[in-house]
C-alpha positions as CSV (number, residue, x, y, z in Angstrom):
1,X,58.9,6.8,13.1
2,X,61.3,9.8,13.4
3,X,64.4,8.7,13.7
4,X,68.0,8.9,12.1
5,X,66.8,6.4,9.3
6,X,64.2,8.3,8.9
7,X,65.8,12.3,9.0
8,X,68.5,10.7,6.5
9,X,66.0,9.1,4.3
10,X,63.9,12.6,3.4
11,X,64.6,14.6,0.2
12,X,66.1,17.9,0.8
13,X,62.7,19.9,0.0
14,X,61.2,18.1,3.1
15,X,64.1,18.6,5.2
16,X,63.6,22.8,4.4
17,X,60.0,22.5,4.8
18,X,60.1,20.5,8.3
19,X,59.9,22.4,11.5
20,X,62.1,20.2,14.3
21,X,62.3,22.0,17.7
22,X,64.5,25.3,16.9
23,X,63.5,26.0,13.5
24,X,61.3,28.9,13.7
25,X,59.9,31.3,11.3
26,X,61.6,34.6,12.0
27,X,61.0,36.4,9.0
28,X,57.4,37.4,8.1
29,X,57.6,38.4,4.2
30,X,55.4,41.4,2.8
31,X,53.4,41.8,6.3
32,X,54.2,45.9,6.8
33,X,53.3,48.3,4.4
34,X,56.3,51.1,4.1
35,X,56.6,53.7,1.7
36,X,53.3,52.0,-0.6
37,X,55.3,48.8,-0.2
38,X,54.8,45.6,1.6
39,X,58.1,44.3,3.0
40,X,59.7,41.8,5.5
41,X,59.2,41.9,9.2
42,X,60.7,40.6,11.6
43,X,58.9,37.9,13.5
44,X,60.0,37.8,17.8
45,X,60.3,34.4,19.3
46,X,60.0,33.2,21.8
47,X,56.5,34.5,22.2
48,X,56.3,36.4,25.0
49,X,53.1,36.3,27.6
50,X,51.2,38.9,28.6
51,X,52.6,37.9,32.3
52,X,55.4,41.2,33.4
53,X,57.2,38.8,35.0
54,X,57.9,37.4,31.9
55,X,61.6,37.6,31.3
56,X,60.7,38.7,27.5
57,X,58.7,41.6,28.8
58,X,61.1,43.5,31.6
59,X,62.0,46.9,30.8
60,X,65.3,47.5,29.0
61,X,66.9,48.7,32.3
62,X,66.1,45.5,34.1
63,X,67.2,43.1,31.5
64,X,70.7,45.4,30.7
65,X,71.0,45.4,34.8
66,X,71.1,41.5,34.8
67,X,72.9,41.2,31.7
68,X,75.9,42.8,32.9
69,X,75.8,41.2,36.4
70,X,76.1,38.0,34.5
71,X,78.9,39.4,32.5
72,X,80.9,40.8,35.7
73,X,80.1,37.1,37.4
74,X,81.9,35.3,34.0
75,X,84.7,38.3,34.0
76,X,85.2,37.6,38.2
77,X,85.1,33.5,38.2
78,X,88.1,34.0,35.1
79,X,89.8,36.9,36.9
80,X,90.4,34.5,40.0
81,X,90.9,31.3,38.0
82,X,93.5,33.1,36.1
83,X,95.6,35.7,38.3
84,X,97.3,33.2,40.0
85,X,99.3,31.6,36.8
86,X,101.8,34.5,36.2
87,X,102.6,34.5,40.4
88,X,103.3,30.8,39.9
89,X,106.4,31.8,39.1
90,X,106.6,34.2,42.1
91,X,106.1,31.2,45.1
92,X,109.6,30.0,45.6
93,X,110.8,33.4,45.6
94,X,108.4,34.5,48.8
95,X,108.1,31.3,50.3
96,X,111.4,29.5,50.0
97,X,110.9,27.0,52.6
98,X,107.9,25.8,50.9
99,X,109.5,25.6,48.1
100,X,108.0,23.5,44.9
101,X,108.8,22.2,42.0
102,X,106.8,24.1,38.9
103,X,104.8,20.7,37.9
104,X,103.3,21.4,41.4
105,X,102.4,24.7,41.5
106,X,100.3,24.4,38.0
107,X,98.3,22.5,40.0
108,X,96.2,25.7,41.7
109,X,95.4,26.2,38.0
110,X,94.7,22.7,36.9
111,X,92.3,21.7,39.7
112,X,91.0,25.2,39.9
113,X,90.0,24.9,35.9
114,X,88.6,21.3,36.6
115,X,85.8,22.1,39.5
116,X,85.0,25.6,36.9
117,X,83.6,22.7,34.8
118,X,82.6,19.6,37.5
119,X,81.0,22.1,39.7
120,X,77.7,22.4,37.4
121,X,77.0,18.5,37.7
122,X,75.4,20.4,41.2
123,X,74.3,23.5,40.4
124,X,72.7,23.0,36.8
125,X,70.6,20.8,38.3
126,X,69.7,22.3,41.2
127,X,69.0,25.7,39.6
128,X,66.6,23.6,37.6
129,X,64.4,23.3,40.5
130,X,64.8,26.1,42.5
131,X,65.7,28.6,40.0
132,X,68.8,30.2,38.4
133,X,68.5,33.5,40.8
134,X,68.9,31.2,44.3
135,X,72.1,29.3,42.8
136,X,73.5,32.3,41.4
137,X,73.4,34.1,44.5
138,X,74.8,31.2,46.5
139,X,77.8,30.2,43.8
140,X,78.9,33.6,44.1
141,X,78.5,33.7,47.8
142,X,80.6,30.5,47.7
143,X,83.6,32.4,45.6
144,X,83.5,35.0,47.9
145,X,84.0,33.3,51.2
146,X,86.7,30.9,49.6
147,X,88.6,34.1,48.2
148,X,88.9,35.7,51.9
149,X,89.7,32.4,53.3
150,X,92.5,32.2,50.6
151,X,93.9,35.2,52.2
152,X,94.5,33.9,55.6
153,X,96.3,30.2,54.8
154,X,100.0,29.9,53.8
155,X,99.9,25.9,53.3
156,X,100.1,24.8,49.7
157,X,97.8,22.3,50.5
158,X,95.2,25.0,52.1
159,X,96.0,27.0,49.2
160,X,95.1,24.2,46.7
161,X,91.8,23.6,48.7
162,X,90.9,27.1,48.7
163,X,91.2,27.4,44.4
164,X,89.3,24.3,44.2
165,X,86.3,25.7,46.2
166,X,87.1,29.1,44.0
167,X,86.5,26.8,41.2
168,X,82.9,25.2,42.2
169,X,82.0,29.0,43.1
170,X,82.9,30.5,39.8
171,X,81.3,27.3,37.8
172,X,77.9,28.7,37.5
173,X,79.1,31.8,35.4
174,X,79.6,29.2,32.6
175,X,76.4,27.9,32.2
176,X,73.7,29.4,34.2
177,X,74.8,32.6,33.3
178,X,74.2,32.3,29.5
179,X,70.9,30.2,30.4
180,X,70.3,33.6,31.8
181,X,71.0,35.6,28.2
182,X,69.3,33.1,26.6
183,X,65.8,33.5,29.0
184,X,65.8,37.4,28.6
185,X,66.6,37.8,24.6
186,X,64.6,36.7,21.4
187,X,66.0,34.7,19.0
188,X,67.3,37.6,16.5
189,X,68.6,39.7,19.5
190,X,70.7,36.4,21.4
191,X,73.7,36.7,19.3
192,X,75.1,40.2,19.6
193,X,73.9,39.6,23.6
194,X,75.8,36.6,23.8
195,X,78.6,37.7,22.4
196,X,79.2,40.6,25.0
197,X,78.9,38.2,27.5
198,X,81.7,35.4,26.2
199,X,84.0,38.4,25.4
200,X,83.2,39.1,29.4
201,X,84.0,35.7,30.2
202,X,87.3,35.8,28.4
203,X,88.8,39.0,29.4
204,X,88.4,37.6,33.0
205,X,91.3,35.4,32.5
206,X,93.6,37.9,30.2
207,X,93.1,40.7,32.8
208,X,93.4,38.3,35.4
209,X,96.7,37.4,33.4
210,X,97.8,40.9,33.1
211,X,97.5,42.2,36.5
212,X,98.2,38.7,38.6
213,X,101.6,39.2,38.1
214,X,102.2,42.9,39.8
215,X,99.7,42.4,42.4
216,X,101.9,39.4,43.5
217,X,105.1,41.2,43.4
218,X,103.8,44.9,45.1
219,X,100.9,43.7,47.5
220,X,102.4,40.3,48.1
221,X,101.3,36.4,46.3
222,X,98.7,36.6,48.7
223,X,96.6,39.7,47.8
224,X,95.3,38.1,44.7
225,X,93.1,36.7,47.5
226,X,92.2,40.1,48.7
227,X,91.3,41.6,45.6
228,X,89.8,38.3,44.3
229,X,87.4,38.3,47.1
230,X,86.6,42.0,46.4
231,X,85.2,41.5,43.0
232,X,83.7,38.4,44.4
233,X,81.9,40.4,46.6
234,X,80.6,42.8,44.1
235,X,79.0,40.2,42.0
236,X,77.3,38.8,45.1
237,X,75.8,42.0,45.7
238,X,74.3,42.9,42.1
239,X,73.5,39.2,42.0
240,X,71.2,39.9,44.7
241,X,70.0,42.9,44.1
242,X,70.3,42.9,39.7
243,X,68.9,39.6,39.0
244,X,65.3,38.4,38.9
245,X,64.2,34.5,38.7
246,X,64.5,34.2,34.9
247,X,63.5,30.0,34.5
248,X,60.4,31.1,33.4
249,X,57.8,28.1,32.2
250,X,55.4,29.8,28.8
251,X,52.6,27.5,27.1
252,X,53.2,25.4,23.7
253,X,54.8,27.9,21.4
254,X,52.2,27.2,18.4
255,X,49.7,29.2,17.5
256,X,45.9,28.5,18.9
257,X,43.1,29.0,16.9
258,X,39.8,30.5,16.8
259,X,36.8,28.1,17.1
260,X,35.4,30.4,13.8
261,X,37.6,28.4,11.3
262,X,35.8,26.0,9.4
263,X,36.2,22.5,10.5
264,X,37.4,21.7,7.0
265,X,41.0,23.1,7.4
266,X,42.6,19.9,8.2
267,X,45.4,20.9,9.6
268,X,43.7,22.4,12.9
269,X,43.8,20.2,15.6
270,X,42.3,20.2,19.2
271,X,44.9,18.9,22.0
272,X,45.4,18.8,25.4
273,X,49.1,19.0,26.1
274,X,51.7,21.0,24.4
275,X,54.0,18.6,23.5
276,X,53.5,16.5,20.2
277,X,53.2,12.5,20.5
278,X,53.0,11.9,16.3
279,X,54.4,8.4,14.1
280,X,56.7,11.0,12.5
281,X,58.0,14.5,12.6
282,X,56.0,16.8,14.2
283,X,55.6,20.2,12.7
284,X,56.3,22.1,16.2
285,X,56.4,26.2,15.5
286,X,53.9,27.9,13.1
287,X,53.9,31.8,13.2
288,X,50.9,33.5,11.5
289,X,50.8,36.5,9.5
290,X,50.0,39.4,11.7
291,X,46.7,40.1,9.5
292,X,45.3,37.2,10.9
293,X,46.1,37.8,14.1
294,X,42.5,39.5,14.8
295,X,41.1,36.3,15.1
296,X,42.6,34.6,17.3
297,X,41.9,33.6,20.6
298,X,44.5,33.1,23.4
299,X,41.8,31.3,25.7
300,X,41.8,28.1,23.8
301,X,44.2,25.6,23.9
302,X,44.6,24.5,20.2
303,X,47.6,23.8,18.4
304,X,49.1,22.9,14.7
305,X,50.9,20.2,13.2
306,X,51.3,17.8,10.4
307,X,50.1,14.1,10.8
308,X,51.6,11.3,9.2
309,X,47.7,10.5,7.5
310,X,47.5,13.9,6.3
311,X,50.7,15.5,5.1
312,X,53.3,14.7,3.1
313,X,56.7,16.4,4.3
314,X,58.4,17.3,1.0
315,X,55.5,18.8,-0.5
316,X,54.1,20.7,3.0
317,X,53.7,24.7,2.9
318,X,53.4,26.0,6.2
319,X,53.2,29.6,5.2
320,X,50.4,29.1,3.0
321,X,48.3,26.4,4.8
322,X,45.6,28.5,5.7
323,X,43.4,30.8,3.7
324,X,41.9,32.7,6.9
325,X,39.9,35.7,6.5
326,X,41.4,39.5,6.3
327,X,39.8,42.0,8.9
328,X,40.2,45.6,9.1
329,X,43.2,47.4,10.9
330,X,40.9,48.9,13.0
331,X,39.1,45.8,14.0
332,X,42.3,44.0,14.6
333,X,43.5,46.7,17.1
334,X,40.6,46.9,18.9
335,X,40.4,43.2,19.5
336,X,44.0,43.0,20.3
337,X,43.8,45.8,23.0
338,X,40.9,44.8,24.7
339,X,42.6,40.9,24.3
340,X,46.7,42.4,25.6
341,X,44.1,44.5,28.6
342,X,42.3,41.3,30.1
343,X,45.2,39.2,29.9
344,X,47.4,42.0,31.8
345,X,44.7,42.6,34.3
346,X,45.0,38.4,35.0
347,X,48.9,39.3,36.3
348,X,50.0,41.0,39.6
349,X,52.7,43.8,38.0
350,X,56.3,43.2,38.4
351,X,57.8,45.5,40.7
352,X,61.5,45.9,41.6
353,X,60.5,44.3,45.7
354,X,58.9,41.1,43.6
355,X,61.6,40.8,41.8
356,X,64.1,40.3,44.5
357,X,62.0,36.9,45.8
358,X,62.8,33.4,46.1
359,X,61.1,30.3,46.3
360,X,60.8,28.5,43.0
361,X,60.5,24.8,43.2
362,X,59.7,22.5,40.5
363,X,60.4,19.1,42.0
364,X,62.2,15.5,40.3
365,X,65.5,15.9,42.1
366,X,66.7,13.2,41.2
367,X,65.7,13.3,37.0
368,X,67.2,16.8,36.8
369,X,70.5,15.7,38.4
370,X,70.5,12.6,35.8
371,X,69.4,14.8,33.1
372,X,72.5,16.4,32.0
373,X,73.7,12.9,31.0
374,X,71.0,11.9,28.8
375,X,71.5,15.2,26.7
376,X,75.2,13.0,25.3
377,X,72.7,11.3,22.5
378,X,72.4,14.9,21.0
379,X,75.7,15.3,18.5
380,X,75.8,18.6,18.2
381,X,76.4,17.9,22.4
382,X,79.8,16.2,21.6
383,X,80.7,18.8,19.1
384,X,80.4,21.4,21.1
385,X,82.0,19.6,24.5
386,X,84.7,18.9,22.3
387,X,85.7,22.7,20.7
388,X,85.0,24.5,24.0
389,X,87.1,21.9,26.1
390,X,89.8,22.3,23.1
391,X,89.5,26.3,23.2
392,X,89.8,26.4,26.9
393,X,92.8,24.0,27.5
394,X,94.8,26.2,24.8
395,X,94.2,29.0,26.1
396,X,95.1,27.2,30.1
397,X,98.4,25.8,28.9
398,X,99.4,28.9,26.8
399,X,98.6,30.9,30.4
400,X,100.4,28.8,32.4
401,X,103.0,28.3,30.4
402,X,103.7,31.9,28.7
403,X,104.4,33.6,32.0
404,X,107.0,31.4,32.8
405,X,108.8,31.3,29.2
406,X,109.0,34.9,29.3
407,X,110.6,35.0,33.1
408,X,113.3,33.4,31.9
409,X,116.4,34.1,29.3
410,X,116.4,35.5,26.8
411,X,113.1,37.5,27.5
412,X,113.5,38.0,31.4
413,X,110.3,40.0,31.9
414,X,110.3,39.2,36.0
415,X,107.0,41.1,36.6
416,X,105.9,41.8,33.6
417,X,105.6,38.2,32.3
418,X,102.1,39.1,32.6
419,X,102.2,41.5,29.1
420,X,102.0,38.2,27.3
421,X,97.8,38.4,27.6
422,X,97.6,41.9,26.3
423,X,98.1,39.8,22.6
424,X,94.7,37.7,24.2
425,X,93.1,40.9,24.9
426,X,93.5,42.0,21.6
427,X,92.3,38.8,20.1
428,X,89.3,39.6,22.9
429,X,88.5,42.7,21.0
430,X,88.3,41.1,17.4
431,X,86.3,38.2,18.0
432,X,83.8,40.3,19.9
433,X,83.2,42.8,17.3
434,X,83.5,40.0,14.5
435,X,80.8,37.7,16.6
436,X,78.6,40.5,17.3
437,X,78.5,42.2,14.0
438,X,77.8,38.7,11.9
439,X,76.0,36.3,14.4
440,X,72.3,37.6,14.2
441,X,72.9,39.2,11.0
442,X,73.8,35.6,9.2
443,X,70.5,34.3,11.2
444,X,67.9,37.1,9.6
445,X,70.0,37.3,6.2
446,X,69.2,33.4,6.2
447,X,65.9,33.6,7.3
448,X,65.2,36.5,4.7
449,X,66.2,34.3,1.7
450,X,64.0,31.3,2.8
451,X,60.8,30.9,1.3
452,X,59.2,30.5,4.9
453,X,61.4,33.1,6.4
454,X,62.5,29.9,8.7
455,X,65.2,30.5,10.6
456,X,67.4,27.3,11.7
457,X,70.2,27.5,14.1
458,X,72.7,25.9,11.9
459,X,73.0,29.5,10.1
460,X,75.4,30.8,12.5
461,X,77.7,28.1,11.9
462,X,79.8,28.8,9.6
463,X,81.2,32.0,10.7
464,X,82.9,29.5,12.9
465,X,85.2,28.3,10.8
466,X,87.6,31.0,10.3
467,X,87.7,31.1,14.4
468,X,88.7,27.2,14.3
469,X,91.2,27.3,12.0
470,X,92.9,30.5,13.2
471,X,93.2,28.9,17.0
472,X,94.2,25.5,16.0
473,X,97.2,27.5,13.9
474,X,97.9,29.5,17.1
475,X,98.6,26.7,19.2
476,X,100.8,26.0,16.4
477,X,102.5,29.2,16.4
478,X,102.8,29.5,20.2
479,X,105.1,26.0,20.0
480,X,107.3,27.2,17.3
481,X,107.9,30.2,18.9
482,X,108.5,29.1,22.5
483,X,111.1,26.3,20.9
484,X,113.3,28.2,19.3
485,X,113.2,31.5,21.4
486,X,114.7,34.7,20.1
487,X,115.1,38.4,20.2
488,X,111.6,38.8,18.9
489,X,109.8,35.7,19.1
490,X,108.0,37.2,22.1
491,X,105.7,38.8,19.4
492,X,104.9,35.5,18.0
493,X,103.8,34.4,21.8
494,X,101.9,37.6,21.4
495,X,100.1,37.0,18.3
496,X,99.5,33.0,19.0
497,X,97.9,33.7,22.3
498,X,95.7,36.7,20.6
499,X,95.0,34.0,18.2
500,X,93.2,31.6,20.6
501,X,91.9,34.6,22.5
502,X,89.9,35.7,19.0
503,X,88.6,32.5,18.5
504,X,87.2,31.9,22.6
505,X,85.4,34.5,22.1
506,X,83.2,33.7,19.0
507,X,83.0,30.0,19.0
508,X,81.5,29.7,22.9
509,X,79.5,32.3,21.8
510,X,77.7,30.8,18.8
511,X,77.3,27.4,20.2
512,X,75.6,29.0,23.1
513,X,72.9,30.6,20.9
514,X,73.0,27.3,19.0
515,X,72.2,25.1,22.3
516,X,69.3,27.6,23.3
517,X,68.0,27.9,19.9
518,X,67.9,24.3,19.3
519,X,67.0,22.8,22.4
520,X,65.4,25.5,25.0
521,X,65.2,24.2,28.1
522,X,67.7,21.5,27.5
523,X,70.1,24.0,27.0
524,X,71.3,24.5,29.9
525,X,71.7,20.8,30.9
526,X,73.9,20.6,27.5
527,X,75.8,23.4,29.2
528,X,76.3,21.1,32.0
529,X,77.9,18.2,30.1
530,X,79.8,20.9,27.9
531,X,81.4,22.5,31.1
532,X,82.6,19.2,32.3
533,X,84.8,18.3,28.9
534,X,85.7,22.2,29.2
535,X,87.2,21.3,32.8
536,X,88.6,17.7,31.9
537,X,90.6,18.9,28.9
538,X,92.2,22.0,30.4
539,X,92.6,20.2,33.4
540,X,95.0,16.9,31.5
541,X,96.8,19.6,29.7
542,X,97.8,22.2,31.9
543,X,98.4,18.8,34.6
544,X,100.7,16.9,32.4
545,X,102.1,19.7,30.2
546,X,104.9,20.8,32.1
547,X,106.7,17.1,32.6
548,X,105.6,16.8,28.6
549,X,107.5,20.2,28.0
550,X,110.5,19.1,30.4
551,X,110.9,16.0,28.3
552,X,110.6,16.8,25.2
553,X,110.8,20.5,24.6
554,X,107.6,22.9,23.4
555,X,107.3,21.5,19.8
556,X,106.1,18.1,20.2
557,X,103.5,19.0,23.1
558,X,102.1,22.0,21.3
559,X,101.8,20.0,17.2
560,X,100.1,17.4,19.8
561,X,97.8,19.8,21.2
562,X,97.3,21.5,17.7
563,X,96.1,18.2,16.1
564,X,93.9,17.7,18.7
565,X,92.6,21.0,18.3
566,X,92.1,20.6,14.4
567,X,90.3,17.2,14.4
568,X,88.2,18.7,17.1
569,X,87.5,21.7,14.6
570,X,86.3,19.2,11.7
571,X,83.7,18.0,13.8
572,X,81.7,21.4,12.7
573,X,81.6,20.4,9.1
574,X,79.0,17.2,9.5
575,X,77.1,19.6,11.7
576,X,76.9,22.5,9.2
577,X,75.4,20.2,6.2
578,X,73.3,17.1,8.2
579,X,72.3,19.8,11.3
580,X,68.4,20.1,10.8
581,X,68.4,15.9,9.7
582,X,69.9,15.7,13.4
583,X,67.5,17.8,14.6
584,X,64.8,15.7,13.0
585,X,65.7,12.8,14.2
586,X,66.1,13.4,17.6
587,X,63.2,15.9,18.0
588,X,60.9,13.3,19.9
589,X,63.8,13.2,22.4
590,X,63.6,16.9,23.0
591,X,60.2,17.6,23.0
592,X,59.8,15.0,25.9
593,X,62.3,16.3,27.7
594,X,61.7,20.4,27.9
């Protein structure tokens, strides 16, 4: 029976030659002829349908449209969760019978940061069975009337209302949004696409950081509101008007087969249903050379795997199990055009007017609202809940606290406390470039080198660890410096914060692509669970850090936070050498759950 026993009992060839949900073939070796050569090609999964509502298939306009609509809706949400932690310091100063102590005021961040993460134990679900275009438009519809109804309250307590509805309205651009990258994008593509989007998500909050300050001080504290609730209302409208339904439901991803084959090939199998109920491993992808592609026939409803009777795992070739016959080039392309033309005619085309509908509705409530919860049995859930939640609180307290070390002596910035996130927005810069340059190159370069061309998601890992370790050292760095303050330490504030910055960028951005990759439509109830620690750690720290700091200065909070941060880090390590064996044995979980 698959199962941990079981994954962690299997030699290392079986565990390369098994196929668990999100292992994929990705490279095809020697299928193109170039220059009198046969060479590698590059295989794209998902499969898309002939269907031109497909997300796979939507012209490059449409997809870049609703790519950078989730981007500016991750940029916004951060914007207005973090523009109002350098004018923190600003309150008592423009509202001195309402005065408050600091430990109060880092409250509009802290609950603010919590419902960016609480909020999708609603929406996730909901998008799940209405579709992600309906709850996208009404989260940011949601941001948008809290931000103008920010801008006419002067009570702290309406105040602290109003961020915690900003909060639940902004929560969506954390984990539908990528959902969203990951529906449009194959496999090979998702990384550098990804990694645009975190790097949108986490210059929200450094130019949110950078320019809440002056906008308090010229326009008055509460203009944030105003111009919050003008980018709001932006990413309402492209919402509406940019983004198609992208939830998108496609057949079994294997491979069906012509009825031609001869009965002898044991590993061909007639089924019913696409998911896989086997006494061990299923075998779940299978990708066929596209010289046998002639013979296929999309009509039937057969798939592939290896049975527990039949195959032995550490001695199974999946790229070789078949000997089917060759057909001309000529044959193959006039089968596949007359095959691509009927199945087109089948679909109504997707025009820009059908693109703008609503109406999706998948039903069970009440399973996709408990959902979320039983995705905590997947490790590489934890893991990820863990880093992200770690990431984000760093970066919350260093916001929250920066502005205000700088406001005082023997920095004094006043108004331009809010130069300490140009160090994040640097860090921004490099852990973009460095995430989109080596994310889907490690996945091919891996694939490439694998006798199957499989490509596993674990591949992308380890380009995390330079990230982990360079934030956990920042946190670090930012204590030391904000202890013993000096002339110049306001670089080393600079440089910590820049640190973090570099590493929230990459990290979220491979465990994104590893969540999708992995576990498809499970995804995006990981997201849900990963969102809340992301809100629940950032939420305790940035809460308690300020009586922490007033007690016992910045060096003990800040080694705390950086231990936590480093033990949260190793976590990565199990994951980078057991991954696929977890995969294994929890890929009867999955597959009953897409």
């Amino acid at each position: 029976m698959p199962g941990w026993d079981y994954a962690f009992s299997l030699t290392r060839e079986a565990v390369k030659a098994a196929t668990p949900p999100g292992t994929v073939r990705l490279i095809e070796h020697s299928a193109t002829q170039r220059n009198g050569k046969y060479v590698d090609r590059v295989v794209k999964f998902p499969t898309p349908t002939a269907d031109p509502a497909d997300p796979l298939n939507w012209a490059p306009w449409m997809k870049t449209a609703c790519l950078m609509t989730v981007s500016l809706y991750a940029f916004v949400s951060n914007f207005v969760s973090a523009s109002l932690a350098p004018a923190l310091v600003i309150w008592n100063v423009e509202f001195p019978e309402s005065a408050r102590p600091f430990q109060d005021l880092t409250q509009l961040v802290a609950f603010n940061v919590l419902l960016l993460g609480l909020g999708n134990m609603v929406w996730v679900p909901l998008a799940n069975v209405f579709g992600r275009r309906p709850i996208l438009v009404l989260s940011a519809m949601t941001l948008f009337i809290a931000s103008i109804c920010g801008a006419y309250t002067t009570v702290f307590s309406h105040v602290l209302a109003i961020r915690v509805f900003q909060g639940i309205g902004g929560s969506v651009s954390e984990t539908v949004a990528p959902a969203i990258v990951g529906d449009m994008f194959f496999v090979h593509e998702r990384g550098t696409w990804m990694a645009l989007y975190t790097a949108s998500l986490v210059s929200g909050s450094v130019v949110g950081g950078i320019s809440g300050g002056y906008i308090a001080v010229r326009l008055g504290w509460f203009s944030i509101f105003w111009v919050s609730a003008a980018l709001s209302g932006i990413t309402l409208l492209c919402a509406a008007l940019l983004v198609p339904e992208t939830l998108y439901e496609r057949k079994s991803p294997c491979l069906p087969v012509h009825r031609a084959i001869p009965r002898n090939y044991r590993y061909w199998h007639r089924t019913t249903a696409p998911y896989l109920s086997l006494g061990t491993l299923p075998s779940m992808h299978m990708t066929l050379p596209s010289r046998f592609l002639g013979s296929l026939d999309q009509d039937l409803n057969m798939t592939w795997y290896h049975d527990s009777s039949s195959c032995d795992l550490s001695s199974a070739d999946t790229s070789s199990s078949i000997d089917a016959p060759r057909f001309s080039k000529q044959g193959r392309s006039m089968r596949s055009s007359r095959r691509t033309t009927a199945a087109t005619a089948r679909y109504p085309p997707f025009t820009y007017l059908r693109s703008l509908r609503f109406g999706m509705y998948r039903g069970n409530l009440l399973y996709q609202f408990m959902k979320p919860w039983f995705t905590l049995r997947l490790p590489s859930t934890w893991i990820v809940m863990l880093q992200y939640g770690g990431l984000v609180g760093g970066m919350a307290v260093i916001s929250t606290v920066g502005p205000q070390i700088l406001s005082l002596p023997p920095y004094q910035w006043g108004q331009n406390s809010g130069l300490l996130f140009i160090g994040a927005l640097v860090g921004i810069v490099l852990g973009g470039l460095y995430s989109s340059m080596l994310a889907d190159e490690r996945l091919k370069h891996f694939a490439k080198h694998q006798d199957h061309g499989f490509a596993e998601p674990e591949s992308r890992i380890p380009i995390m660890l330079p990230s982990l370790a360079i934030a956990t050292g920042g946190l670090l760095v930012f204590g030391f410096c904000a202890e013993y303050p000096g002339k110049y330490q306001w670089l080393g504030l600079e440089f910590a914060f820049g640190m973090m910055a570099f590493a929230l960028v990459q990290v979220p951005s491979v465990w994104f692509n590893y969540l999708i990759d992995a576990y498809a439509q499970l995804a995006s109830d990981c997201f849900v669970m990963t969102c809340i620690l992301r809100g629940v750690i950032p939420f305790a720290w940035t809460f308690f850090v300020s009586q922490w700091i007033e007690r016992d200065g910045y060096l003990i909070p800040f080694g705390g936070f950086t231990v936590m941060m480093g033990v949260f880090a190793l976590l990565i390590v199990p994951l980078i050498w057991t991954g696929k064996r977890m995969r294994i044995a929890t890929a009867r979980f999955v597959v009953a759950n897409q």
